[in-house]
C-alpha positions in Angstrom: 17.9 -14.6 -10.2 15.0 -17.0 -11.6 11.3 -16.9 -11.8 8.9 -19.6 -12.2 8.5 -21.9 -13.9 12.2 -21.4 -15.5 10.9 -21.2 -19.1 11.8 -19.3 -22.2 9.6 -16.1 -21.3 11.1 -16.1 -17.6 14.1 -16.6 -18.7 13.8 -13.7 -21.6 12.3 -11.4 -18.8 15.6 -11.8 -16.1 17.9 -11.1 -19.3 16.5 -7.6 -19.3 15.3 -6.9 -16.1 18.6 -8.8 -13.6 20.9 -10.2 -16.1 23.5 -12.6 -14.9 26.7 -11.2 -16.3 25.6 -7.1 -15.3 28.7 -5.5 -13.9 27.8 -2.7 -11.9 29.6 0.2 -13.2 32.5 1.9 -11.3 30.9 5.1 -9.3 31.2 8.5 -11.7 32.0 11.0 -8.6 29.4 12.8 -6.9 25.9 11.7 -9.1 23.1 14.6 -9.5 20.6 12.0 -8.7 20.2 8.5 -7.2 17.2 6.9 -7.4 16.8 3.7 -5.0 14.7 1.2 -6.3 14.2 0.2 -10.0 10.1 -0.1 -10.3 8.7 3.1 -11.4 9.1 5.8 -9.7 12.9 4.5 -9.2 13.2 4.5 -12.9 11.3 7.9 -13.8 13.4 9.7 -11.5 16.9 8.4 -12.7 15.9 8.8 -16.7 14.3 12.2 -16.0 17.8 13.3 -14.0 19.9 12.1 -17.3 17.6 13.4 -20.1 18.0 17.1 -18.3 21.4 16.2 -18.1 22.7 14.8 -14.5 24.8 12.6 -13.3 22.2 9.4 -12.4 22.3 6.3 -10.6 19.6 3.6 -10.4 19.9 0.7 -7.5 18.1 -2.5 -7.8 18.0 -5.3 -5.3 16.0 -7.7 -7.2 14.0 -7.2 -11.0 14.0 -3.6 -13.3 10.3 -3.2 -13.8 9.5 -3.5 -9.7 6.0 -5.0 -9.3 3.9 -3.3 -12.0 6.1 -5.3 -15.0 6.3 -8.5 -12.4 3.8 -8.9 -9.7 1.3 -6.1 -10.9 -0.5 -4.1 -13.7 1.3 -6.2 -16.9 0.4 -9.7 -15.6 -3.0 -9.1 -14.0 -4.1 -7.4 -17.0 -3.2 -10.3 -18.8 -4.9 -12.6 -17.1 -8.2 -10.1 -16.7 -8.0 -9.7 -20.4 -8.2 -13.8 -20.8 -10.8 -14.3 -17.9 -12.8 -11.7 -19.8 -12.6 -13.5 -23.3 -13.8 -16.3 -21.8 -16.5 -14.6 -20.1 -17.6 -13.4 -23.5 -17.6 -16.7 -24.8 -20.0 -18.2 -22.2 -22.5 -14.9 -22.6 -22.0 -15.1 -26.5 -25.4 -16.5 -26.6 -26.9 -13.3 -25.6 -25.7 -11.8 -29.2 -27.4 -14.6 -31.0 -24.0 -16.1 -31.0 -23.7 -20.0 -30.1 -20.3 -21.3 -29.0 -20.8 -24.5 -27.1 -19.3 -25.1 -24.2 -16.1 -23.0 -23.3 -12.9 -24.7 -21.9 -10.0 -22.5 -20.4 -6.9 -23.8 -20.8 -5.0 -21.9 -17.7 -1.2 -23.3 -19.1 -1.6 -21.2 -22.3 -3.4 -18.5 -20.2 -0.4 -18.3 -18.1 1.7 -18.7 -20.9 0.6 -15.9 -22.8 1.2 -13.7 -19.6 4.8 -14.8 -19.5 5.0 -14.3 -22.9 3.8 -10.7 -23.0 5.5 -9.6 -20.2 8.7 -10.7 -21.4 8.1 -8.6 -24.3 7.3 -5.4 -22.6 10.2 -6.3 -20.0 12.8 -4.9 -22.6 11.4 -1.3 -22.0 12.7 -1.5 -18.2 16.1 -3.4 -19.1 19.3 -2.6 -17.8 21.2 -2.0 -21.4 18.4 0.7 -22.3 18.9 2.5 -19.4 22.6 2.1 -19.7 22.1 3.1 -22.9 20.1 6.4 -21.8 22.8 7.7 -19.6 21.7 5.9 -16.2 24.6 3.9 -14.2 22.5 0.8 -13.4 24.1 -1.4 -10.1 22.5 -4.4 -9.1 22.2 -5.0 -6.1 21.5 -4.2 -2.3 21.4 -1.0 -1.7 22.2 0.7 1.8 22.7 4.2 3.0 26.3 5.3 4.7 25.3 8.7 5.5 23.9 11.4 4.8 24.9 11.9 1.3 26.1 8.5 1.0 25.1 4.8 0.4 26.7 1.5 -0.6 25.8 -1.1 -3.4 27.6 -4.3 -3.1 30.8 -2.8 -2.1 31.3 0.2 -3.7 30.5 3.9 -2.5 27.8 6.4 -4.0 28.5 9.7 -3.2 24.9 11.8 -4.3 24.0 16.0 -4.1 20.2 14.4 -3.9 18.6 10.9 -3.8 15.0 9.2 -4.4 14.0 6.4 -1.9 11.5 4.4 -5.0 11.7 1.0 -2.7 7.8 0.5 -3.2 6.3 -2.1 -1.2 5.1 -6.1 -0.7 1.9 -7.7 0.0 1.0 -7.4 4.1 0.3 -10.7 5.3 -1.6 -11.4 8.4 -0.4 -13.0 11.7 -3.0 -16.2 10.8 -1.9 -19.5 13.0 -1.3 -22.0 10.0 -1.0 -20.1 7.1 3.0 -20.6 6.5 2.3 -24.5 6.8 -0.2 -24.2 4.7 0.9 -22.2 2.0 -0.6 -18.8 0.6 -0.3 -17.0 -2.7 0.1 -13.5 -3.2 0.7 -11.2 -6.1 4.6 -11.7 -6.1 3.8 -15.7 -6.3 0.0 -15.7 -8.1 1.5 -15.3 -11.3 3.9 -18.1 -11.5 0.8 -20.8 -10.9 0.6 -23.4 -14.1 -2.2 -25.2 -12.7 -5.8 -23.7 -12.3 -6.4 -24.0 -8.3 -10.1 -25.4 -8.0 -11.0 -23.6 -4.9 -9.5 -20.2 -3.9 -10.2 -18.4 -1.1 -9.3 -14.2 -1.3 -8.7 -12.5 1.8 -9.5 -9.2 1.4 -12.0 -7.2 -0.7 -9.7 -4.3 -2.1 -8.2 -3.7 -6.0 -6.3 -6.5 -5.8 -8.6 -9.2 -4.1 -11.1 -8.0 -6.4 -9.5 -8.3 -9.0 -8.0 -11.6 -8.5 -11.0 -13.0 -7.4 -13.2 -12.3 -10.6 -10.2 -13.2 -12.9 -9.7 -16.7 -11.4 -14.1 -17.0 -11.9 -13.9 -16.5 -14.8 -11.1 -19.2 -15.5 -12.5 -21.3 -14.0 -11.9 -21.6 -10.0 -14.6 -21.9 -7.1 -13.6 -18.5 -5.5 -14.6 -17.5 -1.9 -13.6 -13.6 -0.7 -13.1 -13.2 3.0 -13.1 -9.5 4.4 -12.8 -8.9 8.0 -15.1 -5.8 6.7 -18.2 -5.6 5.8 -17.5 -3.5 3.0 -16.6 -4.9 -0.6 -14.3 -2.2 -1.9 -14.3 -0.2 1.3 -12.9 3.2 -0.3 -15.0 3.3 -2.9 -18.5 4.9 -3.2 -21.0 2.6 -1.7 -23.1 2.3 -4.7 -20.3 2.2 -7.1 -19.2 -0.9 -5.0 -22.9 -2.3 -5.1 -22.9 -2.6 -9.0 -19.5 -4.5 -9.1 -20.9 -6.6 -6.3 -23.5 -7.7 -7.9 -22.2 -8.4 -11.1 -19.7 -10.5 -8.4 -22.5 -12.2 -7.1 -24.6 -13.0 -10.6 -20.8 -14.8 -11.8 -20.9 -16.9 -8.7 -18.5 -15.8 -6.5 -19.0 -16.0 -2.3 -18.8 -13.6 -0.2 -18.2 -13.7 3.5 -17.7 -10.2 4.6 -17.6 -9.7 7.9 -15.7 -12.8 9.5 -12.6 -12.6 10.9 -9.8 -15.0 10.5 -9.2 -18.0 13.3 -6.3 -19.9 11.5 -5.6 -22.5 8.8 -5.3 -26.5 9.1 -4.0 -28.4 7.2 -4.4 -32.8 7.7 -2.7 -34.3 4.5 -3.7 -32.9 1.3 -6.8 -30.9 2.7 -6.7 -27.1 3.6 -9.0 -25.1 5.9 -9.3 -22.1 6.8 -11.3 -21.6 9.9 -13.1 -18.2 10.3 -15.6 -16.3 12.7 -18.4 -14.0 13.0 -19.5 -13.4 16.9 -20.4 -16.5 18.4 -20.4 -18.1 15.0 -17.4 -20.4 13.1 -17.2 -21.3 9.6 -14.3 -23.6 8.1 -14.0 -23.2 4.2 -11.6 -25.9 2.7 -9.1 -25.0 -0.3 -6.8 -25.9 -2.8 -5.1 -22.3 -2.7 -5.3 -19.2 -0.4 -4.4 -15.7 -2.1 -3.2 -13.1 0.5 -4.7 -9.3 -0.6 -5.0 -7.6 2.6 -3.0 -4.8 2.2 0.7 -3.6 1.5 3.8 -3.0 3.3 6.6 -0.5 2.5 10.0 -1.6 1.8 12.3 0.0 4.2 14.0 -3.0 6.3 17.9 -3.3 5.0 18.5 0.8 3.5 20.4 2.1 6.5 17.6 4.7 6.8 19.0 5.6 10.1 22.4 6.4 9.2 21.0 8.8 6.4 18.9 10.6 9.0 15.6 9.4 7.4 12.7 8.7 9.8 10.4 6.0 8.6 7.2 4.4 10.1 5.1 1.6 9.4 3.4 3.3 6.8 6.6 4.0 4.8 9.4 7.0 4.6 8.4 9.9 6.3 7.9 13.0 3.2 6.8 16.6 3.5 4.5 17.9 0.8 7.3 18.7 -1.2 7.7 14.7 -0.9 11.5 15.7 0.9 12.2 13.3 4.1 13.6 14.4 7.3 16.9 14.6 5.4 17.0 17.6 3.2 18.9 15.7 0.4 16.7 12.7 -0.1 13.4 12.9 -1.3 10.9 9.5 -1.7 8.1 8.4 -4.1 6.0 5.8 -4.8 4.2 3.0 -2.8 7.2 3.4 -0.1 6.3 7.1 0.3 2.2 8.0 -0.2 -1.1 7.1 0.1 -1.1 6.5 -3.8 -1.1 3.1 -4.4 -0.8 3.6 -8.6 2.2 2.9 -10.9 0.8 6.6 -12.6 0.9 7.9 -9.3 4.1 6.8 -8.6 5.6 8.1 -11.5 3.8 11.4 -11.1 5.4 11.5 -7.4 8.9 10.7 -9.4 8.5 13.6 -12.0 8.0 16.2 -9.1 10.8 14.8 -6.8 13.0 15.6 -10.1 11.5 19.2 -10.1 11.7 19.4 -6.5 15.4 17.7 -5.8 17.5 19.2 -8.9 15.7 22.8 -9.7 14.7 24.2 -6.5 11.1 23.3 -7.4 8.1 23.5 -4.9 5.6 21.0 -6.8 2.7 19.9 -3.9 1.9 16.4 -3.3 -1.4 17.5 -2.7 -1.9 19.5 -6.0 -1.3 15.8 -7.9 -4.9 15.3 -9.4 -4.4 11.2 -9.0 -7.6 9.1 -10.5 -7.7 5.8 -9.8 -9.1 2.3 -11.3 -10.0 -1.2 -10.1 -9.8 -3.2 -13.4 -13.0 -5.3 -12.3 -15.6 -6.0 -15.1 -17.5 -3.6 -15.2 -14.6 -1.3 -13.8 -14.9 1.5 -11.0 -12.7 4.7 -11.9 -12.7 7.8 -9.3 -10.7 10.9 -9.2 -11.2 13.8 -6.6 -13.2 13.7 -3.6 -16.1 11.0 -2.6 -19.4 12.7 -1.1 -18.3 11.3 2.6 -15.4 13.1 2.1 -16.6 16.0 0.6 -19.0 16.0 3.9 -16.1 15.5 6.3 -14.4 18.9 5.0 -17.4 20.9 4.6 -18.1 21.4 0.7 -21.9 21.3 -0.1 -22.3 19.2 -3.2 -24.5 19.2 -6.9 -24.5 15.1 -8.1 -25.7 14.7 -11.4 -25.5 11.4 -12.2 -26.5 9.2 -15.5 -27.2 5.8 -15.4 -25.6 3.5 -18.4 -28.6 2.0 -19.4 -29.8 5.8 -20.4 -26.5 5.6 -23.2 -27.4 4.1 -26.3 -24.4 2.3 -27.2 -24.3 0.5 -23.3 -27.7 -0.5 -23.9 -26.2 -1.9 -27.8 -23.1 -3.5 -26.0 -25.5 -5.5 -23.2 -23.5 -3.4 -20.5 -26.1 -1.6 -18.9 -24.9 -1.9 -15.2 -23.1 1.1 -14.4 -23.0 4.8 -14.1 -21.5 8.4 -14.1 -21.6 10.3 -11.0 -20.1 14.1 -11.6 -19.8 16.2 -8.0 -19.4 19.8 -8.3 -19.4 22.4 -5.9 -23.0 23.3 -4.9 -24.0 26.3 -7.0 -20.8 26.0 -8.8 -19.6 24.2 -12.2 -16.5 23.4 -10.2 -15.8 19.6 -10.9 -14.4 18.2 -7.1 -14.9 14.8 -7.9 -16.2 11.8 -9.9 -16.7 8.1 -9.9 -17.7 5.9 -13.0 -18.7 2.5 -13.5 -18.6 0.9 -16.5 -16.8 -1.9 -18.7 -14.1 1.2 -19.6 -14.1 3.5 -16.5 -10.7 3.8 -16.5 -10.8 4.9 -19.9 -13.7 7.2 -19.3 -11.9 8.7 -16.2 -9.4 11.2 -18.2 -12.3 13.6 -19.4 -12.6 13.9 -15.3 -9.3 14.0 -14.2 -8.9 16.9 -16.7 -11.2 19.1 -15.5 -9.9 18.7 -11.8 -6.7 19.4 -12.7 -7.3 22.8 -14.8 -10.7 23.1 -11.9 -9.9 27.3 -12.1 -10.7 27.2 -16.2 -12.6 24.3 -16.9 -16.0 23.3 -15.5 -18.5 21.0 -15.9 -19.8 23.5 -18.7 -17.1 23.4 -20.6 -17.3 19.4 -21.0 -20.8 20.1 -22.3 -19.9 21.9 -24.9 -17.4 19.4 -26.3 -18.4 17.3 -28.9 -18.3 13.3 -28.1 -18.2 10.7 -30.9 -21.8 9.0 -31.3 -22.3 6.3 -30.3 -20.1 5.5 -27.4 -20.1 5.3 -23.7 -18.5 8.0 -22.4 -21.5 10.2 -24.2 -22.7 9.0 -20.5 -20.2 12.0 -19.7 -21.7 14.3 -21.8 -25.4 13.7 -20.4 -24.5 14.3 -17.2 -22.8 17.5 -17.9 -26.0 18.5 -19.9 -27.7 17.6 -16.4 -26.0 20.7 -14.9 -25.9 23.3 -18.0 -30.1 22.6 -17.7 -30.0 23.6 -13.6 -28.4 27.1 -15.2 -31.8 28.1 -17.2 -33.0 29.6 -13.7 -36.8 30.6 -14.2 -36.0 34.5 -14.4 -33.6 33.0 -17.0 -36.0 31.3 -18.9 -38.3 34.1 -18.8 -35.8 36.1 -20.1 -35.4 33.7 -23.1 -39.2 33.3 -23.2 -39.3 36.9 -23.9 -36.9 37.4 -26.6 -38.2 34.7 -28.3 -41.7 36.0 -28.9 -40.0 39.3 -29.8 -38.1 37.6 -32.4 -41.6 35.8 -33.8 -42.7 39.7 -34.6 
């Protein structure tokens, strides 16, 4: 087991997360629990089967960590965090602050990725799971039957299991692309040299992401969608404001063109695209892959466990229980939530569900979500399309950032907080934010939504927010709504009283 480039921090990283000398323990009988699958959900459900005090397993094919330590949230947070230092730099002058000209040096970038994921590798190791009371095998794992599977060899017998295989980057059936080489978020990270022209198909999270990072470092960045919408789930005007902020740092867009294929002649890249009767060829030094995800279930022996399975994934109830009564799923391999914290909320309940005769609802997960662009776009609940498809009238009462004092003091005015409550009602059904810390800001939110039957958008008005700081942009908007309650007959009322109590 080896990632690139084979240096110290790799090298420290596979120690924890595949060591080379792991012996897979001998099976201990029939286990409570075996999770399948060592990224998060995987590992929640094992460590949450011992710490009650089961008999757990954990199975892992390739890293501990799955792709949020190696291919997700710990590197690309890394790299945003560096792309955004040096995006500071170049706007220092704004603050009266003169730096000169700012040079990126992308090897100690990447090096300080590798160096900081290697660090935070040692919470997902193999000894500290060991340690915890999990029997950690390494290796392939593959079910035998219905309460059965097999890992290198040796048996598992299981009373319940978690499929927690999660899922790869989907990558299109493009003429050209193999021979001319793509990157995607499994091989992105293991770059050393700054690629001075990168093309991003696709305009979700991940492209988004990618592509302002790489900006910011540095790179001539073009982002291809087939769409013509730039963060298609998202709120359209949400997605406008990170657009432009897109657009203002230089980055291309082509939305709308579809893919033709790739050339390559030598040392020079293309990648032909279309729009109707129109073609475009864009050349590049390196092509990032973002259009999607699939889940892992090639290899498990799904069939012999009596676990039906589609494109999209496993196939779960809303008790997140497959077609077989024993085995249960979670994470990216299972839902619709794309989010380590989802998948570890979706690991917690399959614990609940599988060992305690628990009947925790997938639907009643309250799962906010957060694409780390600058400024970033949070959301939790329902979007006002789909509020409209099912029916529920809507109050918005939205604040823009550049109302906030301390937005308008940190020269990050482009954004806003959008609150959406049932009409009439202070029932909070869903909310999207845009600002340099939405994801921060999202909590307050996600609260509400999750205790909606005792908390409204009154209570969060009555709560006292630290001055100054953005998520006062919270507070205003809840203010918005407590003012719609002084009804005229209301403020007659008070109107009233008042002049009584000047006699």
């Amino acid at each position: 087991m080896q990632l690139e480039p084979a240096d110290r921090h790799n090298q420290e990283l596979v120690e924890h997360a595949h060591p080379a000398g792991w012996k897979n323990p001998v099976p201990a009988g029939r286990y409570n629990l075996v999770a399948i699958g060592g990224g998060t959900a995987g590992i929640i459900a094992a460590l949450g089967a011992a710490g009650l005090g089961g008999r757990a397993a954990l199975v892992e094919r390739h890293l501990l960590g799955g792709d949020c330590l190696n291919y997700g949230c710990v590197p690309s947070k890394a790299l945003i965090r560096a792309s955004r230092a040096a995006h500071q730099a170049r706007i220092a002058g704004e603050f009266g602050v003169r730096t000169g000209a700012v040079e990126v040096d992308f090897a100690a970038v990447m090096e300080r990725m590798r160096r900081l994921r290697a660090r935070i590798s040692h919470h997902d190791s193999a000894q500290r799971f060991s340690g915890l009371g999990v029997d950690v095998f390494l290796g392939d794992a593959k079910f035998t039957g219905p309460d059965s599977l097999e890992v290198n060899g040796r048996t598992l017998k299981f009373a319940r299991a978690v499929i927690a295989t999660g899922g790869r980057a989907a990558v299109p059936d493009l003429p050209g692309l193999a021979e001319a080489g793509y990157l995607t978020n499994e091989t992105v990270f293991s770059l050393t040299e700054l690629p001075r022209r990168l093309v991003v198909l696709g305009a979700g999270p991940i492209g988004c992401e990618l592509a302002q990072c790489f900006r910011r470092l540095g790179s001539d960045v073009v982002l291809v969608n087939r769409s013509e919408r730039f963060l298609p789930k998202e709120d359209p005007e949400a997605s406008r404001v990170v657009r432009e902020q897109f657009v203002r740092e230089g980055i291309e867009f082509l939305l709308g063109w579809g893919l033709v294929r790739c050339e390559r002649q030598g040392d020079a890249k293309r990648l032909v695209i279309s729009r109707a009767d129109e073609r475009k060829s864009l050349e590049f030094d390196a092509i990032l892959v973002a259009v999607g995800r699939t889940p892992n279930v090639e290899g498990l022996g799904l069939d012999a466990a009596g676990v039906q399975f589609t494109q999209s994934g496993v196939t779960v109830n809303g008790f997140l229980q497959t077609t077989n009564k024993r085995i249960y799923a979670a994470g990216d391999v299972a839902g619709r939530y794309q989010f380590t914290h989802a998948a570890d909320a979706m690991a917690r309940l399959c614990v609940q569900n599988a060992l305690f005769f628990g009947r925790k609802r997938l639907s009643r997960l309250v799962v906010p979500r957060c694409t780390f662009t600058d400024p970033e776009l949070a959301h939790v609940g329902l979007t006002p399309a789909e509020a409209a498809e099912r029916g529920i009238a809507l109050d918005t009462f939205r604040v823009d950032l550049k109302e906030v004092d301390r937005a308008i003091l940190d020269g990050e005015e482009e954004g806003f907080a959008a609150i959406h409550v049932r009409k009439g009602t202070g029932r909070v059904v869903g909310a999207t934010i845009v600002a340099a810390s939405a994801g921060d800001m999202i909590g307050e939110l996600s609260l509400l939504l999750t205790y909606n039957r005792k908390l409204s958008l009154g209570q969060l008005a009555s709560v006292i927010h630290a001055y100054p700081t953005q998520v006062e942009v919270l507070k205003r908007a809840a203010d918005a709504y407590s003012r719609t309650r002084l009804t005229p007959n209301v403020a007659w009322a008070f109107k009233k009283l008042l002049q009584w109590r000047r006699s």
